[in-house]
Legacy VTK file of the C-alpha trace (Angstrom):
# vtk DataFile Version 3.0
C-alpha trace
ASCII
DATASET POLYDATA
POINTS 296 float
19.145 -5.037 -6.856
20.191 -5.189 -2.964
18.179 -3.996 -0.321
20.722 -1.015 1.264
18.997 -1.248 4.613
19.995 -5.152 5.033
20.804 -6.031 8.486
22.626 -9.706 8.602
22.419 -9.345 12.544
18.557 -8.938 11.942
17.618 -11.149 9.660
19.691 -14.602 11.724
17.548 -13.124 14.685
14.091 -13.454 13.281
14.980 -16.271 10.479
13.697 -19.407 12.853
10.462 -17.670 13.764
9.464 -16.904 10.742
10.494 -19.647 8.502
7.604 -21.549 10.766
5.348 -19.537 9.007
6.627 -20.054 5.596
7.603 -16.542 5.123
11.519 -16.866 4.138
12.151 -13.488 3.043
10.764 -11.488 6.040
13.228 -12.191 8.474
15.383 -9.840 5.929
13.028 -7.144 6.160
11.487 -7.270 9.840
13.799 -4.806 10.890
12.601 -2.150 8.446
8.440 -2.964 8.882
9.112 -2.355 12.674
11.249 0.676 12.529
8.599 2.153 9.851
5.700 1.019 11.712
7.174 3.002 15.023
8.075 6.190 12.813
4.443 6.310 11.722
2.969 5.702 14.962
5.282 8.602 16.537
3.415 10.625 13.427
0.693 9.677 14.380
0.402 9.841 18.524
3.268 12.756 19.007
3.914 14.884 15.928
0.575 15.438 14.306
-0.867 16.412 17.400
1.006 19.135 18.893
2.042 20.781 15.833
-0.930 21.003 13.915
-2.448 22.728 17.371
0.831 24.848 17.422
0.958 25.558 13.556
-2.796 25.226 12.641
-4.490 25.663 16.516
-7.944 27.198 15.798
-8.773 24.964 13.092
-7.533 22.139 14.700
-8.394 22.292 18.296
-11.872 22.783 17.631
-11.856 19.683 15.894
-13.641 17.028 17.337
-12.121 13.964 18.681
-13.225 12.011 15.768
-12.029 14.751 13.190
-8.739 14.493 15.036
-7.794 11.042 14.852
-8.447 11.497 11.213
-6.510 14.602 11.019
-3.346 12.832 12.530
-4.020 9.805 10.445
-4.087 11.640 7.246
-0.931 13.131 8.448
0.611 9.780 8.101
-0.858 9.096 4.955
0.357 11.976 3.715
3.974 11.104 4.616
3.578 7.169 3.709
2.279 7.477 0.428
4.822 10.458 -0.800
7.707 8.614 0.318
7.071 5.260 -0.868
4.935 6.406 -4.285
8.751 7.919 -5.122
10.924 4.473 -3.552
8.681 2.398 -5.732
8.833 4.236 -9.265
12.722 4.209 -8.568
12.615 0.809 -8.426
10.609 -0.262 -10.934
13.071 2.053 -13.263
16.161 0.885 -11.420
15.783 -2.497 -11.140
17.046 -4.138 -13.929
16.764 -7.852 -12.493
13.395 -7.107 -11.844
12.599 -5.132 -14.942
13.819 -8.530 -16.757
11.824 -11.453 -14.480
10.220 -13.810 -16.469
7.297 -15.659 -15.446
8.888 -18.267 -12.406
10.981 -15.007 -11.331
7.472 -12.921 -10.813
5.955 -15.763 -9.029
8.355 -17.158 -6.581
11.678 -14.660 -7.629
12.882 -11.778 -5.208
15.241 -8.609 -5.647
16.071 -6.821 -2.158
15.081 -3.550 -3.485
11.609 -4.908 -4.687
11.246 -6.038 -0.846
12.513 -3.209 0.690
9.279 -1.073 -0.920
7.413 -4.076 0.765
8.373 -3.496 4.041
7.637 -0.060 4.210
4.259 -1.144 2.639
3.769 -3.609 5.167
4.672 -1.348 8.271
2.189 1.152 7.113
-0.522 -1.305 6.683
0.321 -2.764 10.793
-0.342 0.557 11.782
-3.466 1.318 9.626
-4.699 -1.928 10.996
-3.747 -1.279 14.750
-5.204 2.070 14.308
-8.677 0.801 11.936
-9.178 -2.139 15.120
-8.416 0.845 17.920
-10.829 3.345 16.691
-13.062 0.915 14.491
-16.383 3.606 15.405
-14.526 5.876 13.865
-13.142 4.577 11.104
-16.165 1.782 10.208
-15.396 -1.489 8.449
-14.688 -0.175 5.225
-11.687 0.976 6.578
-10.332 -1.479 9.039
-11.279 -4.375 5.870
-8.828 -2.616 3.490
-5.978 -2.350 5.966
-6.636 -6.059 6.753
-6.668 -7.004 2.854
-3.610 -4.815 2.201
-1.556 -6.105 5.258
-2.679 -9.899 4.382
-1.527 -9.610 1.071
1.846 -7.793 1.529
2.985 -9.658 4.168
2.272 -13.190 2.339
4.523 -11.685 -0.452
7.207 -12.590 1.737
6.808 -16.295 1.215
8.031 -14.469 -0.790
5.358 -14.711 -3.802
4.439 -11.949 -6.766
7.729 -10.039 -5.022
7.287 -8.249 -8.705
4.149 -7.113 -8.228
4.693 -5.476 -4.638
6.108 -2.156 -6.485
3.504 -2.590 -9.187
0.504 -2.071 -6.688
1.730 0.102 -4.530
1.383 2.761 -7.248
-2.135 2.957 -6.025
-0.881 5.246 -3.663
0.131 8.189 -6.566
-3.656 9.071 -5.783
-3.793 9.131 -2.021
-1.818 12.896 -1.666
-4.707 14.471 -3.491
-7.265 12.643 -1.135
-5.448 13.810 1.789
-5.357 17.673 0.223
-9.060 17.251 -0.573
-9.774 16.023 3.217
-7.766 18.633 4.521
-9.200 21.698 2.484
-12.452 20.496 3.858
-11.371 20.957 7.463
-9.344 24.556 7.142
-12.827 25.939 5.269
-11.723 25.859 1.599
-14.662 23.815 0.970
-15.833 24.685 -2.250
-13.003 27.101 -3.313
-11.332 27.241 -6.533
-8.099 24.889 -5.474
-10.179 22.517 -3.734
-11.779 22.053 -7.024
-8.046 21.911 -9.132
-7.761 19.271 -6.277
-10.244 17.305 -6.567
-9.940 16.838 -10.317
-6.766 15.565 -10.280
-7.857 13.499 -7.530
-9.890 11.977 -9.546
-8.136 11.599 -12.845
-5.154 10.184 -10.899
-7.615 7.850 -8.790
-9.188 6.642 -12.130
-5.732 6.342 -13.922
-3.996 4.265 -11.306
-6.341 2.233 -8.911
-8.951 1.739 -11.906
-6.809 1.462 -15.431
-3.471 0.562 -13.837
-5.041 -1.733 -11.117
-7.236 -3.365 -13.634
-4.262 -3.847 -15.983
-2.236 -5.308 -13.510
-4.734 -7.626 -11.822
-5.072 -8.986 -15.001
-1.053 -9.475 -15.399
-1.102 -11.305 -12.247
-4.349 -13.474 -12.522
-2.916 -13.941 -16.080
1.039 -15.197 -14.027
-1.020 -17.234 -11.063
-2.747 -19.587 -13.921
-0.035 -19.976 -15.807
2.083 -20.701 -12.713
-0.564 -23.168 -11.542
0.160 -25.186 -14.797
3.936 -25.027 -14.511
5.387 -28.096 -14.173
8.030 -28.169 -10.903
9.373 -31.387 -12.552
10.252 -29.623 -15.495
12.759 -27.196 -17.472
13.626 -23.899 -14.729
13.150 -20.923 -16.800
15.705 -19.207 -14.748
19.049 -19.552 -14.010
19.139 -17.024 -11.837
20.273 -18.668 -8.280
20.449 -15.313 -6.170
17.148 -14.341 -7.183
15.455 -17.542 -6.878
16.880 -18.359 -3.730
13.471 -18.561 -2.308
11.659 -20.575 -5.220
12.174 -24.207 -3.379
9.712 -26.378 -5.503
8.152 -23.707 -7.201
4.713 -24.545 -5.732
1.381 -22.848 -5.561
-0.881 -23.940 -2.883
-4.440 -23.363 -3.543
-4.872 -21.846 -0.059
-2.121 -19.658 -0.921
-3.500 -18.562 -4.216
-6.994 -18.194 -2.487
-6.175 -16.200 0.058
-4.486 -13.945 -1.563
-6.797 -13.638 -4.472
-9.150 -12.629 -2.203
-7.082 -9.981 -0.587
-6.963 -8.505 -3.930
-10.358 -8.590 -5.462
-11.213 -6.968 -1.722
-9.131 -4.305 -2.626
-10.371 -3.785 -5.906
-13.890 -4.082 -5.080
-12.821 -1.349 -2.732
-11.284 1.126 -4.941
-14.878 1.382 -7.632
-16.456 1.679 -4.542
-14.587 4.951 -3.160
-14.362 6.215 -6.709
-18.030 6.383 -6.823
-17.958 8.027 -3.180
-15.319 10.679 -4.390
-17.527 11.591 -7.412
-20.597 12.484 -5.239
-18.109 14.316 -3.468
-17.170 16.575 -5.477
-20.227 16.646 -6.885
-21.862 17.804 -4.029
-19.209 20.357 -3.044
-19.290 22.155 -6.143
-22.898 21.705 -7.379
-24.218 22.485 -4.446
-21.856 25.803 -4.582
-22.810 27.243 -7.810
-26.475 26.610 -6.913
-25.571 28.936 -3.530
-23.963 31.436 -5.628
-26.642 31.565 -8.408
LINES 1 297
296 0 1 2 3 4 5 6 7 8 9 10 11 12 13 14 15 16 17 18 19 20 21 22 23 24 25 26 27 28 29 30 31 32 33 34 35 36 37 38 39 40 41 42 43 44 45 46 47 48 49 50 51 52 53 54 55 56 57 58 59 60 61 62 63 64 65 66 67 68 69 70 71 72 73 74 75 76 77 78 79 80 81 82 83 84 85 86 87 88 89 90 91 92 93 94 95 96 97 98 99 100 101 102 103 104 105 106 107 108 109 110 111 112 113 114 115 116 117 118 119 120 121 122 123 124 125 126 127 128 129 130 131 132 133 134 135 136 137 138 139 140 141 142 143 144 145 146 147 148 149 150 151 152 153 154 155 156 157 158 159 160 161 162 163 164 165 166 167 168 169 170 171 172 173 174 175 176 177 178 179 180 181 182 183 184 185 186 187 188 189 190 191 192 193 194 195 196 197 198 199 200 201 202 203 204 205 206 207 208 209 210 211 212 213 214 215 216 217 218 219 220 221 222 223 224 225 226 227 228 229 230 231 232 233 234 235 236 237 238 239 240 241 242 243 244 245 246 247 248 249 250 251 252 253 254 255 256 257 258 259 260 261 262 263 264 265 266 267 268 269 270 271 272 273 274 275 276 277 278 279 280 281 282 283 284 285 286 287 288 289 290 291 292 293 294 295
């Protein structure tokens, strides 16, 4: 499937800088990451800010400057992970050349629709990153390490590698709305009230379901692809005969750097996710433990 944002004037512009860097498909896709990554930051720096102190102005303006920067970024969050939660289930339904890759076409195939929900990825990960290294005392490490795991390993899909699993892993995001809610609740004094607690159950039974059950099913379906690529012969019989979508595949190599680096972008990630699971348990916990205890 096409990519129906494809600029040809774009993509001859940036095509010699980055095919120094290996990264063949991006120059088809810079054009997108840079227009989302200035839509966000307009979110972020111009919109949040004067209409949450127009439509919400006495919780939010006595908000301190900390609370606000998170305020505007979960604004964006909000936005980012709505729209491209919905662009990435269409695709993975839609996408019949994808929907049919076998295992060369997951590794080193490409579909433009498949990098089109990369892009946007990718420009909301430069701005989480820009933002995470701005504010970093706000934010902390935590933080500013996931947006530099999820922008590392997004943008090297555009070698393009695992193009397939871009869609698949951006599902993590199904959970982020109800973290955003849950955040927000906390700061308009809902804390504690019956749909903060409708709320934070589905936040965490969606949390659990995709970032813990999906995201350990599919890091195994791509650990499982990377070894098997690793032993496929480039000498050998091509499993796929499909020229448009392995446009990109050149020898069909995996260098161990490659494979490294992004490996470790993952596991990062995942490490990540048990960790804020646990975090978002005590949470709730605490909210609505601590509540009845009040009451009683």
């Amino acid at each position: 499937m096409h990519d129906p944002f494809f600029s040809a004037s774009s993509q001859a512009f940036f095509q010699p800088f980055f095919d120094l860097f290996s990264l063949q498909s991006l120059s088809f896709h810079a054009h997108e990451i840079l227009f989302v990554f200035a839509v966000y930051h307009t979110i972020f720096e111009y919109i949040a800010p004067p209409l949450s102190s127009v439509l919400l102005s006495k919780r939010y303006n006595n908000l301190s400057y900390e609370s606000k920067l998170r305020w505007n970024m979960h604004c964006v969050s909000m936005v980012q992970s709505v729209g491209i939660s919905g662009l990435a289930l269409w695709t993975i339904f839609m996408d019949q050349e994808r929907k049919n890759m076998n295992l060369e076409e997951r590794i080193w195939g490409y579909t433009g629709a498949a990098g089109l929900v990369q892009a946007l990825a990718t420009g909301y990960f430069l701005l989480d990153l820009v933002v995470m290294v701005r504010y970093l005392k706000v934010f902390g490490l935590g933080m500013l390490a996931h947006a530099s795991s999820c922008l590392l390993t997004y943008t090297l899909g555009f070698r393009p590698i695992v193009n397939y699993y871009g869609c698949v892993f951006v599902l993590y995001e199904l959970s982020t709305p109800f973290l955003n809610i849950h955040w927000f609740f906390d700061k308009l004094g809902m804390t504690g009230t019956k749909a903060q607690l409708y709320n934070g159950v589905m936040l965490l039974v969606v949390f659990f379901s995709c970032r813990l059950v999906w995201g350990a099913y599919s890091s195994f379906n791509i650990y499982r692809d990377v070894w098997n690529a690793l032993q496929f012969d480039p000498e050998g019989t091509r499993l796929s005969s499909n020229e448009e979508m392995m446009r990109f595949g050149g020898e069909r190599l995996l260098p161990t750097w490659l494979v490294v680096l992004y490996m470790c972008g993952h596991a990062t990630l995942q490490v990540l996710n048990v960790f804020w699971f646990g975090k978002m348990l005590a949470a709730v916990k605490k909210r609505f433990v601590g509540t009845e205890k009040k009451k009683q």
